[in-house]
Wavefront OBJ file of the C-alpha trace (Angstrom):
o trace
v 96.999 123.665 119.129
v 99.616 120.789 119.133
v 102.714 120.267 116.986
v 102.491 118.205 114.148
v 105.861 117.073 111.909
v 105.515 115.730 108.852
v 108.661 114.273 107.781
v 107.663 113.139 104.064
v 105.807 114.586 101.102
v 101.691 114.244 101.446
v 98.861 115.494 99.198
v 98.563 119.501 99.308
v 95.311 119.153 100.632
v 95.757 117.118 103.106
v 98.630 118.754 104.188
v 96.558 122.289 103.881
v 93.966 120.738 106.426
v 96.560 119.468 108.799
v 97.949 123.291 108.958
v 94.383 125.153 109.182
v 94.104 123.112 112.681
v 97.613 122.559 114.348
v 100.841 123.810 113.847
v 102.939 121.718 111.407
v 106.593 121.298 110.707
v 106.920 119.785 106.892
v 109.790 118.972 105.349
v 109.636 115.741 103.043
v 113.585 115.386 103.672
v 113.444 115.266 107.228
v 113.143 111.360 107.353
v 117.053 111.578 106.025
v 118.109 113.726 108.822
v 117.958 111.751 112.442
v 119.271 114.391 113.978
v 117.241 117.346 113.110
v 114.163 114.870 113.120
v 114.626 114.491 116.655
v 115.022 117.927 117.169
v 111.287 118.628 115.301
v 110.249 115.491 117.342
v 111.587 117.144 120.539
v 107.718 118.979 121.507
v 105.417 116.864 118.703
v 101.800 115.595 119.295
v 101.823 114.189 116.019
v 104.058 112.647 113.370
v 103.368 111.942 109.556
v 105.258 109.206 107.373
v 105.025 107.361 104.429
v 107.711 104.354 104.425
v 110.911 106.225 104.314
v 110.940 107.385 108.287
v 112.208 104.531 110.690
v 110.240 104.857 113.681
v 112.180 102.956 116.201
v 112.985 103.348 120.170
v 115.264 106.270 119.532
v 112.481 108.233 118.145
v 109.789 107.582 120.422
v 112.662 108.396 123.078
v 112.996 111.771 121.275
v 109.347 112.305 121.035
v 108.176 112.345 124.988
v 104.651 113.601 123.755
v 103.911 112.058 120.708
v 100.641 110.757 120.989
v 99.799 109.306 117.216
v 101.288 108.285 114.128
v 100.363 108.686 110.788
v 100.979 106.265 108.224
v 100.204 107.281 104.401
v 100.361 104.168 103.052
v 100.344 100.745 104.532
v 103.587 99.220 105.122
v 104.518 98.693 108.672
v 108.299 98.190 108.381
v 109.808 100.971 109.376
v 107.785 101.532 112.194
v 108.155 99.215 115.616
v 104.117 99.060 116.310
v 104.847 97.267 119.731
v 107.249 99.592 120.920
v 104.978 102.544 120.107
v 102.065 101.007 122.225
v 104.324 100.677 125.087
v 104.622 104.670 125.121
v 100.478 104.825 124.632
v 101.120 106.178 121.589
v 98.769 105.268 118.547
v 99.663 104.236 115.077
v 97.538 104.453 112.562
v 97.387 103.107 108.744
v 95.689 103.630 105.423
v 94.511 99.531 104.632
v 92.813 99.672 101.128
v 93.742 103.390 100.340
v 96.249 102.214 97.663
v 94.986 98.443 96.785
v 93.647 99.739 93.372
v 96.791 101.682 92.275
v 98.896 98.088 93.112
v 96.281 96.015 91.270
v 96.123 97.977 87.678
v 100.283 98.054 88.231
v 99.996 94.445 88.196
v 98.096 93.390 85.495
v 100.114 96.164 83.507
v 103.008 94.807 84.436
v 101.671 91.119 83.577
v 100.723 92.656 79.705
v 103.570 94.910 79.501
v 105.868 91.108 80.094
v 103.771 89.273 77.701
v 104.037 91.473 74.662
v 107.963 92.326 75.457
v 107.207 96.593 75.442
v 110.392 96.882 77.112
v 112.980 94.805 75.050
v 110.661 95.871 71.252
v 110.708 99.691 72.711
v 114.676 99.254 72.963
v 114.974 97.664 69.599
v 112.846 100.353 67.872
v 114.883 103.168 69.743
v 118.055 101.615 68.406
v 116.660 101.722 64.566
v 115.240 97.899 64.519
v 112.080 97.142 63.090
v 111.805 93.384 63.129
v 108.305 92.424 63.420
v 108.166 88.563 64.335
v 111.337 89.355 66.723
v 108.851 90.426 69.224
v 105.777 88.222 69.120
v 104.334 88.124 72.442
v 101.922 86.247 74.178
v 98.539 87.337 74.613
v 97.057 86.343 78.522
v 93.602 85.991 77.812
v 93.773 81.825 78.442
v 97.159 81.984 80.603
v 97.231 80.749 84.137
v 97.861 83.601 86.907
v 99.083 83.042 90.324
v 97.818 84.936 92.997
v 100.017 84.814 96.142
v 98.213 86.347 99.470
v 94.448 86.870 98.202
v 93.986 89.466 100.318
v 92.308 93.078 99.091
v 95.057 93.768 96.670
v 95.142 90.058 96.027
v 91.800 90.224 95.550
v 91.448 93.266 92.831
v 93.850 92.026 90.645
v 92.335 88.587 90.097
v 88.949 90.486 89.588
v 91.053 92.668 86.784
v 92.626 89.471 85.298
v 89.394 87.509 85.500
v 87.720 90.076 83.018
v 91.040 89.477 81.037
v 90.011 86.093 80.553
v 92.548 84.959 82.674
v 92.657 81.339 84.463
v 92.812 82.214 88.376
v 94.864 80.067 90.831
v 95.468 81.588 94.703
v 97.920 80.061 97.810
v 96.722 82.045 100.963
v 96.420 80.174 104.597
v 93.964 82.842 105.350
v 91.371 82.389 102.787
v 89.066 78.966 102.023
v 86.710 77.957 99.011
v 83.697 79.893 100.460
v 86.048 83.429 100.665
v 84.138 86.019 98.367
v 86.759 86.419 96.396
v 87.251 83.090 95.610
v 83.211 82.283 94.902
v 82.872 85.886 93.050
v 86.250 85.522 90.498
v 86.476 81.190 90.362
v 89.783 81.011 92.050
v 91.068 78.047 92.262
v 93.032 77.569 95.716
v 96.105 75.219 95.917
v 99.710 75.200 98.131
v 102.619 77.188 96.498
v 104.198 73.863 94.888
v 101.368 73.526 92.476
v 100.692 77.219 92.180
v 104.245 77.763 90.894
v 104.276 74.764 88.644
v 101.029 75.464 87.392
v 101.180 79.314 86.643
v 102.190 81.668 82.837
v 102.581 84.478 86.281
v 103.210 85.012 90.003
v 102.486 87.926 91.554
v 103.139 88.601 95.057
v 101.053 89.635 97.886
v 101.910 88.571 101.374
v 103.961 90.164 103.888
v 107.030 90.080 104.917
v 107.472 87.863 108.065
v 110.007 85.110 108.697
v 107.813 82.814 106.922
v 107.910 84.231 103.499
v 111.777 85.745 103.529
v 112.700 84.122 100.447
v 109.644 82.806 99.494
v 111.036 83.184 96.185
v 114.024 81.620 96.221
v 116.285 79.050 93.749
v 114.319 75.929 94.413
v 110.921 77.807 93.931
v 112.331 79.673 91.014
v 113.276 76.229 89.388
v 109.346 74.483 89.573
v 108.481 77.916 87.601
v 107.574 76.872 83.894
v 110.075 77.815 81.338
v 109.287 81.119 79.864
v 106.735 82.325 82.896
v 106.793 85.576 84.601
v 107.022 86.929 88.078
v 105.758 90.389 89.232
v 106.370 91.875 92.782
v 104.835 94.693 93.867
v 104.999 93.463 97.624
v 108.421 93.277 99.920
v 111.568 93.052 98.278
v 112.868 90.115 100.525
v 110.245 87.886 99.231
v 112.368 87.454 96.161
v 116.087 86.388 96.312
v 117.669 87.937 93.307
v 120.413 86.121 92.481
v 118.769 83.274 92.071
v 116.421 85.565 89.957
v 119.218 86.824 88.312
v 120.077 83.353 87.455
v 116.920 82.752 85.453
v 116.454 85.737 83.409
v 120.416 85.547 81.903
v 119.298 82.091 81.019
v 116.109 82.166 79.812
v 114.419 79.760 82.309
v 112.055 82.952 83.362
v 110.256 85.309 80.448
v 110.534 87.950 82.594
v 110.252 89.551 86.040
v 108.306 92.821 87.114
v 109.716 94.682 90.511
v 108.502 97.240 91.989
v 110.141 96.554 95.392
v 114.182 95.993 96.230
v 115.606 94.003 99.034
v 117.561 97.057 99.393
v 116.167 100.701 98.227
v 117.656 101.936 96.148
v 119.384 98.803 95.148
v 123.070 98.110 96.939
v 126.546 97.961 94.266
v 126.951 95.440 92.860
v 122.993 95.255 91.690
v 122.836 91.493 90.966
v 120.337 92.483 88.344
v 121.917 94.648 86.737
v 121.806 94.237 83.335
v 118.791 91.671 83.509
v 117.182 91.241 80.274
v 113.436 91.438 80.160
v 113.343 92.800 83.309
v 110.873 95.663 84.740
v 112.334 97.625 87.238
v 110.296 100.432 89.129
v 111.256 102.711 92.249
v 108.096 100.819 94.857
v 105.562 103.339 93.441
v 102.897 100.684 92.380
v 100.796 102.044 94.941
v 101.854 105.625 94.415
v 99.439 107.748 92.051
v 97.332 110.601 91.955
v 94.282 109.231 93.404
v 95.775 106.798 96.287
v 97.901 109.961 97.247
v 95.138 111.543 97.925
v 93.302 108.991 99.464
v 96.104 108.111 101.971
v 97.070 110.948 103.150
v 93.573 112.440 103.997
v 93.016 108.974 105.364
v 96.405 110.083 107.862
v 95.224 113.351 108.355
v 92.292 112.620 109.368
v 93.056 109.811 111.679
v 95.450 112.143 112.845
v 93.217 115.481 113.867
v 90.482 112.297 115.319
v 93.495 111.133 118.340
v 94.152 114.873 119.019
v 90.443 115.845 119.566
v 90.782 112.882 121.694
v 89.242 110.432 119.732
v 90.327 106.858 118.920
v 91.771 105.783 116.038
v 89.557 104.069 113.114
v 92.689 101.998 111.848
v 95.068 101.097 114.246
v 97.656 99.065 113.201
v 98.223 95.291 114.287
v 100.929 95.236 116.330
l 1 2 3 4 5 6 7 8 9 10 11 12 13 14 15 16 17 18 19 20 21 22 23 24 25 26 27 28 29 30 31 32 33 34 35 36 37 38 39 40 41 42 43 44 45 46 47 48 49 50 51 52 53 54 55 56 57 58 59 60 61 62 63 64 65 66 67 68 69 70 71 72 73 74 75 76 77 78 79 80 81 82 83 84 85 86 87 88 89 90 91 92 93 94 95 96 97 98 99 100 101 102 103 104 105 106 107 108 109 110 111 112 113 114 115 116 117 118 119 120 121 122 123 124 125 126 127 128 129 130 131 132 133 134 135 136 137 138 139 140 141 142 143 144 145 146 147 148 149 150 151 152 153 154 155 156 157 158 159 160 161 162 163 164 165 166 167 168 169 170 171 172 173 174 175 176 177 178 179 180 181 182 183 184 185 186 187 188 189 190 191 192 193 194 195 196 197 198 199 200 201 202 203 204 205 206 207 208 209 210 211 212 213 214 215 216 217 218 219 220 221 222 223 224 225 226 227 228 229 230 231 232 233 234 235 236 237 238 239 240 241 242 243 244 245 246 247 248 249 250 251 252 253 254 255 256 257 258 259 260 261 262 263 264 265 266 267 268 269 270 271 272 273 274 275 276 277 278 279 280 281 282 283 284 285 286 287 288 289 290 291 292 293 294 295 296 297 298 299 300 301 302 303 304 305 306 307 308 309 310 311 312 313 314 315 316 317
């Protein structure tokens, strides 16, 4: 029986599953405490995160026989991959587990923009009732931006397609003959046009020196006047002040975020204040269902390395 620590909240079952097998230390504040997270660490097989526990040299130094990590979810940036190999020990992710969850955020997020829920909701809640104050837009017709057609990328242009939505995509991965291209008439073009061209951006790539703000003044400025930008993705793909910028003046209709460059957000909060602006704590991809899915996807990879097994997800390094 090995040690397991799970050092943030996962599904009960899941967790349940974990415990009939090995024995577990869970405490979903743990991640917060370095010190007594090395402690736990100081005898573990085993270690399960979502993104709130930086896995880093320290930690593996803590952990001398850790042999697999759990990811419930599928960010990788808290968690140095490379450095983790180097100590044979094996992380492993949840791809796909939460795509859905991120996809019906989006186009919610697209709708909730276009017929101004937040800003009419305030106006009612204050006593207003002025109808024509709040015309929206409807999106059936409007042009969407994919950026990064990958599987989330993917489901929401399926979603928006049976919206009646016109589908452009920028992705150096993807080419006309991609499924998803063929199966939902995406049109591909390079970021210039797709900004330029596009009622909303949404954001799907990863964070990697090449797309650090992808998002930035310059970008912000080819946007059309009145368009919207959702981002569900990595909170450095989008430099706020400069998005800051646009709402206060009007240039941009409205912005969706799901994800910070710092969480929670650092004092001063440049958008603070924002109008027209969506702001959610990065739980897109947290609900019910892709809970579940993820973390019996972690368990399970977990239990499979300490039978001995390999891993059916390992994460690129």
């Amino acid at each position: 029986m090995a040690l397991v620590v799970v050092s943030e909240w996962i599904d009960g079952a899941a967790l349940e599953r974990l415990q009939a097998q090995h024995e577990v230390v869970v405490d979903s504040a743990l991640h917060a405490d370095r010190p007594r997270l090395f402690e736990a660490l100081a005898r573990a097989e085993a270690l399960v995160v979502r993104n709130q526990t930086r896995v880093d040299a320290a930690l593996l130094d803590a952990a001398p026989r850790l042999r697999v990590i759990g990811r419930v979810g599928v960010g990788l940036d808290m968690i140095d991959v490379a450095a983790a190999s180097a100590r044979d020990v094996v992380v492993s992710w949840a791809p796909g587990t939460n795509a859905t969850s991120v996809a019906e955020y989006v186009i919610g997020a697209i709708v909730a923009l276009a017929r101004r829920f937040g800003p009419a909701t305030g106006h009612v809640a204050e006593g207003g009732w002025q109808r024509q104050a709040f015309m929206g837009h409807e999106i059936a017709g409007a042009t969407l931006g994919i950026v990064g057609l990958g599987d989330i990328g993917a489901r929401v242009a399926r979603r928006a397609r049976a919206l009646g939505m016109h589908l452009l995509a920028t992705d150096p991965m993807v080419h006309e003959s991609t499924a998803a291209v063929q199966e939902h008439e995406v049109e591909l073009v390079g970021l210039e046009q797709l900004l330029e061209r596009s009622h909303a951006i949404t954001l799907h790539v990863p964070l990697v020196s090449t797309t650090r703000d992808l998002i930035d003044a310059p970008a912000i400025e080819r946007m059309p006047r009145g368009s919207w930008l959702i981002n569900t993705a990595r909170g450095e793909l989008v430099d706020e002040e400069a998005l800051a910028v646009a709402l206060r003046s009007g240039h941009l209709g409205g912005a969706a975020l799901d994800v910070r460059r710092s969480e929670p957000p650092a004092e001063p909060d440049p958008l603070a204040g924002c109008p027209n602006l969506i702001l959610t704590p990065h739980v897109a991809g947290v609900t019910v269902e892709a809970n579940v899915r993820a973390s019996e996807h972690a368990v399970d990879e977990v239990l499979r390395v300490l039978r001995g097994e390999r891993a059916r997800t390992p994460a690129p390094e």
